[in-house]
TORKOL-4160 file (C-alpha; in steps of 0.2 Angstrom, whole numbers, padded with zeros to 4 digits, m for minus):
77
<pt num="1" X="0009" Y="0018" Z="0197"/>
<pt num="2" X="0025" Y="0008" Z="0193"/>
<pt num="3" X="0037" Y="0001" Z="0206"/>
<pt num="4" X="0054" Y="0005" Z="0205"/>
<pt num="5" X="0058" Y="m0014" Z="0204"/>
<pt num="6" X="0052" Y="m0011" Z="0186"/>
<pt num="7" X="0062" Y="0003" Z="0181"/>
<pt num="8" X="0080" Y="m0005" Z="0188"/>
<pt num="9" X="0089" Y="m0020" Z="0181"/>
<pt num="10" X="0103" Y="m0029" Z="0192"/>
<pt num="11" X="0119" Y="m0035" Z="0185"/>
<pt num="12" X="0134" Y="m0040" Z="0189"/>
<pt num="13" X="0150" Y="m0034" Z="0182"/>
<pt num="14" X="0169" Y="m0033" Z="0187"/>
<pt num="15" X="0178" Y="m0018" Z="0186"/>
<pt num="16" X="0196" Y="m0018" Z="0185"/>
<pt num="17" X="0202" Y="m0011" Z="0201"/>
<pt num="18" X="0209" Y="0005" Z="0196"/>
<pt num="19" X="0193" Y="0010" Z="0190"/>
<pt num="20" X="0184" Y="0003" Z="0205"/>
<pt num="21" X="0195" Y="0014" Z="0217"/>
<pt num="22" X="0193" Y="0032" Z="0208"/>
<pt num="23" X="0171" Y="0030" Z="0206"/>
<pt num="24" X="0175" Y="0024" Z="0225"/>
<pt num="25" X="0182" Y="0040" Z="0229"/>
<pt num="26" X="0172" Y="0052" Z="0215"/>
<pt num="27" X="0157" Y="0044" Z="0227"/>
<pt num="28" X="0165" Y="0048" Z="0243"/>
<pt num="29" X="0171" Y="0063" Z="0239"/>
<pt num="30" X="0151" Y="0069" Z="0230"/>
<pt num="31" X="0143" Y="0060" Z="0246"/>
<pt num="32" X="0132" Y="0049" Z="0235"/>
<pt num="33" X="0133" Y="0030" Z="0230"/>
<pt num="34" X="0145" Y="0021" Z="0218"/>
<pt num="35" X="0130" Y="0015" Z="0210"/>
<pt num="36" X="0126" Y="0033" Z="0207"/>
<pt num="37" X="0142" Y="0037" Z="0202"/>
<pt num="38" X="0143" Y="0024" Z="0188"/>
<pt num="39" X="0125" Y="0028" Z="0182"/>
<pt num="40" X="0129" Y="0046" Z="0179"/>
<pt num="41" X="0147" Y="0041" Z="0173"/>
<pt num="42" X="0136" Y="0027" Z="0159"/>
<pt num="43" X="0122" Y="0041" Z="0156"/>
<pt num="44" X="0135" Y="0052" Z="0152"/>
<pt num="45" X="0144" Y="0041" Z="0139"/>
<pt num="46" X="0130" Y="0036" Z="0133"/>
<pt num="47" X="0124" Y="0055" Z="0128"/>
<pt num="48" X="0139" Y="0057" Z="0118"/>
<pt num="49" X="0135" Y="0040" Z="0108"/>
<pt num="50" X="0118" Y="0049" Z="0106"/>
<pt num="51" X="0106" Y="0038" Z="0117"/>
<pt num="52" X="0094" Y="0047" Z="0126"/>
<pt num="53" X="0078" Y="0043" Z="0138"/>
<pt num="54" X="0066" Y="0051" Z="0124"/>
<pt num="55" X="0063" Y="0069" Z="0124"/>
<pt num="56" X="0058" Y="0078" Z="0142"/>
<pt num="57" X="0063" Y="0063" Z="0150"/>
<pt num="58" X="0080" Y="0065" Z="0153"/>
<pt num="59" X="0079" Y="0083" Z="0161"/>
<pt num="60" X="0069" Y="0076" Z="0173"/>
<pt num="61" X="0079" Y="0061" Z="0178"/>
<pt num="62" X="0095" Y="0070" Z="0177"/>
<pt num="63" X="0091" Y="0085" Z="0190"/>
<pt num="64" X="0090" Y="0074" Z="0203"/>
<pt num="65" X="0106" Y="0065" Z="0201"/>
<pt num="66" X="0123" Y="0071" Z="0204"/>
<pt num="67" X="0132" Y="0083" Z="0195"/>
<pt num="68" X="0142" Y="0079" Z="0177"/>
<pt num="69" X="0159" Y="0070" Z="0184"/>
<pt num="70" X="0173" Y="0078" Z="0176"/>
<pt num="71" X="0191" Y="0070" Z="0174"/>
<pt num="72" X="0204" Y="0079" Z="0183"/>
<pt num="73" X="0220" Y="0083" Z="0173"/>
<pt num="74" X="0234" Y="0075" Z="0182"/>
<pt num="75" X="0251" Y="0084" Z="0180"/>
<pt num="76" X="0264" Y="0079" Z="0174"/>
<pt num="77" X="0281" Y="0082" Z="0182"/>
């Protein structure tokens, strides 16, 4: 059986700061990790572009993260 070590690649990157502060709240406000937050956020994206983990896979993967993050509408005044 695989270790996770060899499912998971490190990186880093810089996010602007904006960006940083709402998956900082999105994570706090789900109770899960940023790094959670910006998977989910990258999976989802990703779907749209039409990658994919292969068939079956992705149900699997996907039912033990977090919800889809949806963007709230700000008003305007």
């Amino acid at each position: 059986m695989g270790q996770k070590g060899n499912l998971c690649r490190a990186r880093s990157i810089r996010f602007p700061v904006w960006i940083s502060e709402a998956i900082d709240k999105i994570a706090e406000d789900r109770g899960c990790t940023f790094t959670d937050v910006v998977n989910e956020l990258l999976r989802q994206e990703l779907a749209t572009m039409g990658y994919s983990m292969g068939i079956g896979r992705e149900g699997a993967e996907t039912a033990k993260e977090i919800s889809p993050v949806k963007a709230k509408k700000k008003k305007m005044d």
